[in-house]
Phi, psi and omega in degrees: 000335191285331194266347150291326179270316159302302188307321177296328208252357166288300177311324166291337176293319181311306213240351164082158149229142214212144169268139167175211189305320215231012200161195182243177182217133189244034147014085197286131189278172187271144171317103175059056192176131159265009202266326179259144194237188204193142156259153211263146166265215174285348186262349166285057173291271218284059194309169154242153141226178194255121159210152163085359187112342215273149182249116202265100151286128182266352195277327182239343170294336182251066181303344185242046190023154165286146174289129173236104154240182186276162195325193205231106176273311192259050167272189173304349190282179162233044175294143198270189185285356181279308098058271181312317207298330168300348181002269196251077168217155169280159146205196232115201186270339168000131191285091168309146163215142210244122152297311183292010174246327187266034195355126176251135178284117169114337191272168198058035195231178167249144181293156151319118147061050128233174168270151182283166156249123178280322200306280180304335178281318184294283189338313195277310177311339172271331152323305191285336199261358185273276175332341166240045135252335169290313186299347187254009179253016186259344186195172167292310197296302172305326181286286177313342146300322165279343135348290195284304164325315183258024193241334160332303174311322171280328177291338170302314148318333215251299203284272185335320161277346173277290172316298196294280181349327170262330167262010166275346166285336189292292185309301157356281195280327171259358173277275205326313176277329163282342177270346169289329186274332129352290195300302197189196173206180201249142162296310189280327178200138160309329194283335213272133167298177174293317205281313186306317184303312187269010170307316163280325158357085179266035172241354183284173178227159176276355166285330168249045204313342188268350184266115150215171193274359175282297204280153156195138159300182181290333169316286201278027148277281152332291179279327216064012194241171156217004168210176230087192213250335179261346166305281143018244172334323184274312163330328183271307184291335162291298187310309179279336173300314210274316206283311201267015158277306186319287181330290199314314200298308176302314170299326171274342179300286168000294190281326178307290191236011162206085175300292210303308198291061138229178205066204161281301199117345191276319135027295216250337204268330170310286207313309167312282201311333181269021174094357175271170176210128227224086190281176135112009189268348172257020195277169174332300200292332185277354197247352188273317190273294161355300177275353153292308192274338179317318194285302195286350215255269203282006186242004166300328170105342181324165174263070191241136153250246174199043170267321180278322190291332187287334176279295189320276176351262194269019126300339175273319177319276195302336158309320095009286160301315155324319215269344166275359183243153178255350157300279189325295114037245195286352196234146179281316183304341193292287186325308172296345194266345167264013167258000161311317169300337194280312155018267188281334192292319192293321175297331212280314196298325177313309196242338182098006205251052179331314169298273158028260163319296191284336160275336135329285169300300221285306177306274196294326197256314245271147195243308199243117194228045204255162214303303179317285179345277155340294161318282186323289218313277173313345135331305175304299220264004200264316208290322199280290174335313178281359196277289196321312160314316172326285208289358175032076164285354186238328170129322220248013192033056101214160213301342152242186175266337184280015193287110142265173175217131184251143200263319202287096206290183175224164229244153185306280225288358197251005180301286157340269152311055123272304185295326209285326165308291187301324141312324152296305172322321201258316190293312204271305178295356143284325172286305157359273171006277152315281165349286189320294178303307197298295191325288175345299174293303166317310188287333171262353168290359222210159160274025145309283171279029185274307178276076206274311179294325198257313158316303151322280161327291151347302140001264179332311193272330143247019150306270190297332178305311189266001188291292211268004178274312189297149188257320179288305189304343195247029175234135194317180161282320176298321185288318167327284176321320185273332180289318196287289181340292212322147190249109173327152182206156197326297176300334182333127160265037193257179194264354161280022155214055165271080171267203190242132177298137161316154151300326196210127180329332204283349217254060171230158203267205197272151161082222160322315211289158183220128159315162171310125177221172188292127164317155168231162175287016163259359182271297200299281174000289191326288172335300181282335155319319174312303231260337187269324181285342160293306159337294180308274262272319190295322186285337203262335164314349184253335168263002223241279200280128194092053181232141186319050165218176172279149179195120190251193203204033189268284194282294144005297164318268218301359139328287181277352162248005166285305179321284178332300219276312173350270205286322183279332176311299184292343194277310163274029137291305194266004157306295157273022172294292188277333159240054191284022163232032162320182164292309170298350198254325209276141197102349191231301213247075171240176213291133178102344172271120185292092205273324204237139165287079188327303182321304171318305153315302204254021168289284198296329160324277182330290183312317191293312185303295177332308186272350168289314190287301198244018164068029174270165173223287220282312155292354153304308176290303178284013184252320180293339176255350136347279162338307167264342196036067177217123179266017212264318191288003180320307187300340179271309171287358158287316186282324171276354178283316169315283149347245219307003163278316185298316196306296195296318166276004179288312182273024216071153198324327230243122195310210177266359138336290135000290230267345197280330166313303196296325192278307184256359161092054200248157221270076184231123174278049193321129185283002177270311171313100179306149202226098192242013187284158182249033181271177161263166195290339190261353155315283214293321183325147092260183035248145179257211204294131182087008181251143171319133189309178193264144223246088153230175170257172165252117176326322124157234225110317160278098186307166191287357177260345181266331168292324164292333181263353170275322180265338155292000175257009179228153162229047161288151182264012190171143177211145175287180194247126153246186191257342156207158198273005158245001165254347148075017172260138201289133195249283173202189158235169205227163162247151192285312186309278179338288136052233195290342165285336175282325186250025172246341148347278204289322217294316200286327187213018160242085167355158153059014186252140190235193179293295173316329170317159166272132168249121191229139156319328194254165178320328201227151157332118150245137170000108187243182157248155212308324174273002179310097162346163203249141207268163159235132160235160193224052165285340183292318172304334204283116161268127197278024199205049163315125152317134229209121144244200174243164214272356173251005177303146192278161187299320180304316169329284180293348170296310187281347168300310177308309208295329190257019175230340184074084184246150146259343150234165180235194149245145181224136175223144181230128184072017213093002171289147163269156176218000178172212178196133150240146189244186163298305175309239165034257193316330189303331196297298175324308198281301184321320190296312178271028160263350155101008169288193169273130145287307185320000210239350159268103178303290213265185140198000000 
């Protein structure tokens, strides 16, 4: 058997699959480059290719088997079961042989970096669900099969959210103690971060709550000191040592056992759910490496978070977890519909944000969206929230580290510096955007990415180097972010809330809240840091994200627009400190009233950046108020998330998602995208004028060494059935996989089929003469119901006929004729062209 499948997987290395006249096309990419592609010889076990930047061994990437189900039972056609049942046999006395009894591994599966068919994947899934529901009115045991079958789905949910939920609790607690571990270390135990080591302390003070004699730097290890100019220096030189072990460690594990577990994922994870298949990117080995280097990756101090990696988490979960149910299992379309779920559990664990998270998948990753789907999601995402809550990782019952509540409301007129927030928002995520891609691209163009490791490093070392003199800069993002947020209080030692003390206690606003007071130089201080770490943040982030690590691009945004609403927040405090008796202040903003909120300022900033970068608008909103529980800020974040998307689509449509998909050249059709040309389907079809006639098969006439020698001289994935090649009239189509499995099949376990046999199409035995080899038919493989257009259908059409069936090839015919094929590849083409891209820059299909 090891031996039919290296022989098989060889033979598919050989012949490819290619967009053209007849078929699709899979291409292999070049060792660390898209531009050269190579078909492998036999000798090519450890092909590599390069996706996502990433350089792929397949000899360890691919953890996850091909689906081996049964012969393709469900399509769309309505062939009857005698038909199927007939699937391969000669005749004569030859020995039937029933697919549906005999299982063939593989046939009805897919090649590696193809698109799925949902149309046929709905179709088995509605067969098999026909089928245990007539079976359950026959006995107890069939009910309860069908019992345990529809109940499947919700356990599966239930295992998924527990499983991401608990190691998003994991990754917390160990990014928070390696990033502490920078610093110092706890004496009473190693294990403990700072703020927990000093928890027990009956020495600490509230101006120094983080300062005990439990905790010590590295200094007053080393030195016995903890101050001068040479403690200083050593604190500082440990801080870049710690950051570029982390980084080498995350990169090379990386490059060692999970080329996929770098970048975010989510990219790669869009790409999946809309039907392509990229194995081994949702696997063991990836969720193993991933959830190792994300905790070291975010504890280096790089400029990352772990928000994006974390939905690829618990998309490997549910993959992974998929392989115990056999509905899930065998069918791809099934399968998408729980990693659509896994989704939203990676956000709801990310942010604390359940509702959130599921309109995440729905607005952002999720292609197939159905109505079941939408339940499960919140469930899932209810059950990893309750987990995560459970394992309490920050200490602090909640689910992130940046959770505030702001008391104070806010005003019609602050409405303005809301939009103007949303205009930074919408300019920095188009420039990011441009920036990024350029880096990127630059980086696969170049001996740049020839060096991955040495990239990383360089990265790191200076990162950290220019990181740790600034105090917003050398502290994780999140500890930024909650720090940017955070709302003064009476006591605050921090230094954005160094203000100059009231005359007198009385002089405070209502409730928690402290008036409006004058800046002290420990605010100007803060402030010009702010304003240098802003600087910083916008440069080392556009090179930071897409580099061989895990890196998410959540916490970076809300990072630089938290910095901005920051720094505008406090500049209209003290606007309206000192001229609160402008026009605009007056009546609302008088001396002694706590009018304007910074923390707010720098919320919203964080939603405008954030929605600038990846074009969310509605999950956005409800993930930032989640994050606060104030339902009274909806309107400012609505109004600056709107901003800064209209801003943002000025300079183009497509976030950074979007456009990093667009970057490595994956078969993705965005459903956002107007289709506004007024060609036709027989512009786009081939092959066209001056091109080799179109690769079909004959219901029949042909024999099996002419049908074998047509599909090794071609690398179409697929081909039609007519009933002869001079009336070109349509029967069905076949797949180059299905194929070639069926007729190295028959060879192996059918008596008499030779080179010479007839291979035939049709329902019924045709007439031979007696010495005549035994016919093989595959009608069973055959889809009798190809999807059809006519050669004048307009082009807008047929993009939503793909986008909204997920198709992968279409057929175009005139009069019943056949005349040609469009493929998914094809229209990617079509649209790049006339967008003024490279076609060629769509790899796959």
């Amino acid at each position: 058997m090891f031996q039919f499948w290296a022989h098989l997987r060889r033979k598919f290395a050989r012949g490819g699959v290619r967009a053209g006249a007849g078929g699709m096309e899979n291409p292999n990419y070049c060792t660390g480059s898209f531009d050269g592609l190579h078909h492998p010889s036999d000798d090519d076990d450890d092909e590599l290719v390069d996706i996502a930047g990433a350089t792929l061994d397949f000899s360890k990437a691919d953890d996850v088997p091909p689906l081996s189900s049964g012969f393709y039972e469900g399509s769309s056609s309505s062939s009857s079961s005698s038909s199927r049942a007939a699937g391969m046999n000669g005749s004569g006395p030859t020995k039937l042989v029933d697919p549906l009894e005999d299982l063939l591994p593989g046939v009805g599966t897919y090649e590696d970096f193809n698109t799925i068919d949902w149309v046929r994947e709905k179709s088995k899934d509605r067969d098999r669900h026909r089928e245990i529901t007539n079976k359950s009115r026959q006995s107890t045991m069939a009910l309860l099969h069908s019992v345990s079958d529809a109940f499947s789905g919700w356990l599966l949910m239930l295992l998924v959210g527990l499983m991401s939920g608990a190691l998003a609790g994991g990754i917390d607690i160990a990014a928070h103690w390696l990033t502490d571990l920078k610093g110092g270390v706890c004496l009473i135990g190693f294990w403990f971060n700072h703020e927990h080591c000093c928890w027990t302390s009956n020495e600490t003070t509230f101006q120094e709550r983080d300062r005990c004699p439990q905790w010590q730097s590295w200094a007053e290890l080393i030195t016995g000191t903890s101050e001068g100019a040479f403690a200083y220096i050593m604190n500082y030189l440990m801080y870049i040592f710690w950051a570029l072990l982390f980084s080498f460690l995350a990169v090379t594990l990386v490059r060692a056992f999970a080329p996929y577990a770098c970048g975010s994922g989510i990219p790669e994870i869009k790409t999946i759910l809309s039907g392509f298949i990229i194995r081994g990117y949702l696997g063991k080995w990836t969720l193993i490496i991933k959830t190792i280097t994300l905790v070291l990756a975010v504890s280096s101090g790089l400029s990352l978070g772990k928000e994006g990696p974390l939905v690829h988490v618990a998309c490997c979960c549910a993959n992974i977890l998929c392989h115990l149910f056999t509905k899930y299992r065998k069918n791809e379309a099934k399968r998408r519909e729980v990693l659509s779920a896994a989704a939203a559990v990676g956000v709801s664990v990310a942010f604390g944000a359940p509702i959130g998270g599921v309109l995440f998948s729905l607005e952002e990753v999720s292609y197939y969206f159905p109505l079941k789907t939408l339940w499960r999601s919140f469930f899932a995402a209810l059950v990893a929230a309750f987990t995560l809550r459970s394992i309490n990782p920050f200490g602090n019952s909640r689910l992130v580290l940046f959770y505030v509540e702001f008391h104070a409301p806010w005003h019609l007129v602050e409405l303005a510096p809301f939009i103007l927030l949303g205009i930074f928002g919408g300019l920095w995520g188009a420039l990011f955007i441009k920036a990024n891609i350029a880096w990127c691209r630059l980086r696969k163009s170049t001996r740049l990415g020839h060096y991955p490791i040495i990239e990383v490093l360089v990265v790191a070392a200076v990162t950290a180097l220019i990181a740790y003199p600034n105090s917003y800069t050398r502290m994780s993002g999140a500890e930024l972010i909650s720090e940017l947020f955070n709302d003064c209080s009476l006591l605050d030692s921090s230094q954005l809330c160094g203000y100059k003390q009231p005359a007198n206690m009385s002089e405070t606003g209502a409730g928690n809240s402290l008036a409006d007071r004058p800046a002290g130089e420990g605010l100007y201080t803060a402030l010009w840091q702010l304003a240098l770490a802003l600087i910083f943040k916008m440069m080392i982030t556009v090179i930071t994200f897409g580099m061989k690590v895990p890196s998410g691009l959540f916490i970076p945004s809300m990072a630089v627009g938290a910095i901005a609403g920051r720094l505008l927040g406090v500049g209209m405090e003290q606007l309206a400190y000192y001229n609160h008796d402008w026009l605009i202040f007056k009546g609302w903003c008088t001396l002694g009233a706590d009018c304007i909120t910074p923390g707010l300022y720098a919320m919203v900033g964080a939603a405008a950046c954030l929605g600038g970068v990846t074009r969310m608008t509605v999950s956005l909103v409800v993930i930032m108020f989640e994050l606060t529980g104030g339902l009274e800020y909806i309107v400012p974040l609505m109004a600056a998330t709107m901003t800064s998307k209209w801003v943002a689509d000025a300079f183009g449509r497509e976030g950074i998602y979007e456009a990093h998909i667009r970057l490595n050249g994956y078969p993705f059709l965005e459903p956002k995208e107007e289709f506004h040309h007024s060609s036709l389907a027989v512009d786009v079809m081939r092959p066209r004028r001056g091109e080799p006639a179109l690769a079909v098969l004959t219901q029949e006439g042909m024999t099996v060494g002419e049908v074998e020698a047509l599909v090794e001289s071609t690398h179409y994935s697929g081909f039609p059935v007519v009933v002869s090649k001079e009336s070109q009239r349509l029967v069905g189509f076949v797949l180059r996989r299905d194929l070639l499995i069926s007729i190295d099949n028959a060879r192996k376990r059918q008596e008499g089929i030779v080179s010479a046999s007839q291979v035939v199409f049709t329902e019924h035995t045709i007439p031979q003469p007696p010495e005549a080899p035994p016919q093989l038919r595959l009608r069973g493989i055959m889809d009798l119901s190809p999807f059809t257009v006519t050669d004048h259908t307009p082009m807008d059409i047929t993009v939503d006929i793909f986008r909204k069936l997920g198709l992968r090839q279409c057929l175009v015919t005139h009069n019943g004729r056949l005349l040609g094929i469009i493929t998914k590849k094809d229209i990617l083409k079509h649209m790049a062209h006339i967008a003024n891209r490279d076609p060629d820059s769509i790899l796959f299909n």
